[in-house]
Structure formats: structure tokens, C-alpha cells
C-alpha positions as CSV (number, residue, x, y, z in Angstrom):
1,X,1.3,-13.1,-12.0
2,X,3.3,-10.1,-11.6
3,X,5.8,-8.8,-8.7
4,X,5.1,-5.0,-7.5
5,X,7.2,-3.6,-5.3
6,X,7.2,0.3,-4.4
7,X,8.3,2.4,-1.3
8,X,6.0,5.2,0.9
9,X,7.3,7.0,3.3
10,X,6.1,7.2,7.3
11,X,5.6,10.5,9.1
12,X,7.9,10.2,12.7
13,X,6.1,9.2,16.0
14,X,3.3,7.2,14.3
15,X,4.8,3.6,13.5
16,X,2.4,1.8,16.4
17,X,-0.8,3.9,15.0
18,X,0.0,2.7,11.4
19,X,0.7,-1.3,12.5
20,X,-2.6,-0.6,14.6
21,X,-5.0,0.7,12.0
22,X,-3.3,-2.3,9.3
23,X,-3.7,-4.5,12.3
24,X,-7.7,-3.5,11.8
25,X,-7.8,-2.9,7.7
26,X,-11.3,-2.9,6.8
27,X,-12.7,-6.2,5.6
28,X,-14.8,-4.4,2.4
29,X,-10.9,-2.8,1.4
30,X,-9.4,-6.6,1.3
31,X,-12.4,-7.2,-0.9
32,X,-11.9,-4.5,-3.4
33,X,-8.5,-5.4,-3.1
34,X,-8.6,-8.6,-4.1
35,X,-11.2,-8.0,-7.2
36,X,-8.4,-5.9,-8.8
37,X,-5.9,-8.6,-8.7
38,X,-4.2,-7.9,-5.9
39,X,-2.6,-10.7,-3.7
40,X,0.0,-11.6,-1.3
41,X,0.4,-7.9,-0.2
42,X,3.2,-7.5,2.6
43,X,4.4,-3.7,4.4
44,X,7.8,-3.9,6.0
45,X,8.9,-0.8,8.2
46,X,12.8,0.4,8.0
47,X,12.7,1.9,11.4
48,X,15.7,4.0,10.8
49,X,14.3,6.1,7.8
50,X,10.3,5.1,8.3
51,X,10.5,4.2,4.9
52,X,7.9,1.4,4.1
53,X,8.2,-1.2,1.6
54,X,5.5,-2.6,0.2
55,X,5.3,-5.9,-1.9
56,X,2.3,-7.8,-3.3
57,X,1.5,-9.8,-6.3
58,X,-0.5,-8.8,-9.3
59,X,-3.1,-11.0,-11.0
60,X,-1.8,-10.6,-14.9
61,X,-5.3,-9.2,-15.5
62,X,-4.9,-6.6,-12.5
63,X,-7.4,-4.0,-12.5
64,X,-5.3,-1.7,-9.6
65,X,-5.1,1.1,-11.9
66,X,-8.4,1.6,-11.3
67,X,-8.7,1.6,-7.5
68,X,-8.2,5.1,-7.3
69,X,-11.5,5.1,-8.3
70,X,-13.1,3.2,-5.7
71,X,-14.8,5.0,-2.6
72,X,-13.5,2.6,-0.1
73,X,-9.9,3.1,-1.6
74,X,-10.0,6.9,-1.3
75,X,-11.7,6.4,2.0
76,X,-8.7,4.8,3.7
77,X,-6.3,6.9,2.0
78,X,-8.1,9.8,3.6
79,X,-7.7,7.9,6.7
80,X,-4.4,7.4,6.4
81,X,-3.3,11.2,5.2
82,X,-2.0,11.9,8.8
83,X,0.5,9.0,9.5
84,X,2.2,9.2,6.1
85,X,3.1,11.2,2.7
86,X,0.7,11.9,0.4
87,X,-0.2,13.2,-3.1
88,X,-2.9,15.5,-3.3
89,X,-5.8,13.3,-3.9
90,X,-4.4,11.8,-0.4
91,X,-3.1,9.1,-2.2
92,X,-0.3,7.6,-0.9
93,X,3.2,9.1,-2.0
94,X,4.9,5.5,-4.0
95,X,7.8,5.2,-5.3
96,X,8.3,2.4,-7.8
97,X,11.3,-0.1,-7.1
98,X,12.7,-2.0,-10.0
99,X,13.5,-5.1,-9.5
100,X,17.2,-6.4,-9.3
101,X,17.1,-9.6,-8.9
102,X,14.4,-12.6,-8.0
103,X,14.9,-16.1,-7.4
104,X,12.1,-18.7,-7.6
């Protein structure tokens, strides 16, 4: 299992629309989710700077590279392209973290 970490970056007034709509993530995106290896996935807010973090665990046989391909991936990113940065597939705009430090 592998620890991913990465930041994205909230546009201003729309912290309590981005809580709702992850309050309310589709069911069939979970799914799809999941079958790439993803687990344990977690978004914190820094309300000062709106910068989210984002943590989940990935399944040493992940498959995430390929979600991009996946219609109910791009679908939520499209979704999602007025609340936050994007690239210009509408992907989210992540920046990787390295990580520092971990204790078990």
C-alpha cells in the first residue's frame, strides 16, 4: 500500500458548495474509485489559503493513472470546474507533496 498526498486549490466564496457536493459524491465515482486502488481518501480545507489537501492510500497495484479515462471521472471533474482550479481537460490542478516524515 502506498501513501499519496497532493494539494488543489479552492476558488473563494465556495467552501460550503464543495463540502456539499462531497457530502453527496456519487455512489458509481466511489465505485470506480475503489477498482483503481484507491482507499482511505480524506480532503482537509486550510481556510486561510483555500488550499485543500488531499490524502488517500494506494493499492500497490493502483490503476489511478487511468481514471482520467473513465467517463464518470471526467464527469465530476466537469462538475467540479467552477469551485476549484483546473487543468484544461477540467481535471483538477494537483500538486504532489513529498513526504517528510511518517510514523506507523
Amino acid at each position: 500500500m502506498k501513501r499519496n498526498a497532493f494539494v488543489m486549490q479552492l476558488k473563494p466564496g465556495h467552501e460550503a458548495e464543495y463540502k456539499r457536493r462531497h457530502d453527496q459524491i456519487w455512489p458509481e465515482l466511489k465505485d470506480e474509485l475503489r477498482k483503481a486502488g484507491v482507499s482511505d481518501y480524506s480532503i482537509y480545507l486550510d481556510p486561510k489559503t483555500l488550499r485543500l489537501f488531499a490524502f488517500q492510500y494506494l493499492a500497490d497495484d493502483a490503476t489511478d493513472s487511468q481514471l482520467a479515462s473513465k467517463a464518470i471521472v471526467r464527469k465530476w471533474w466537469n462538475s467540479m470546474v467552477d469551485l476549484m482550479d483546473t487543468n484544461p481537460d477540467n481535471s483538477p490542478a494537483c500538486d504532489p507533496l513529498t513526504e517528510m516524515f511518517h510514523m506507523d
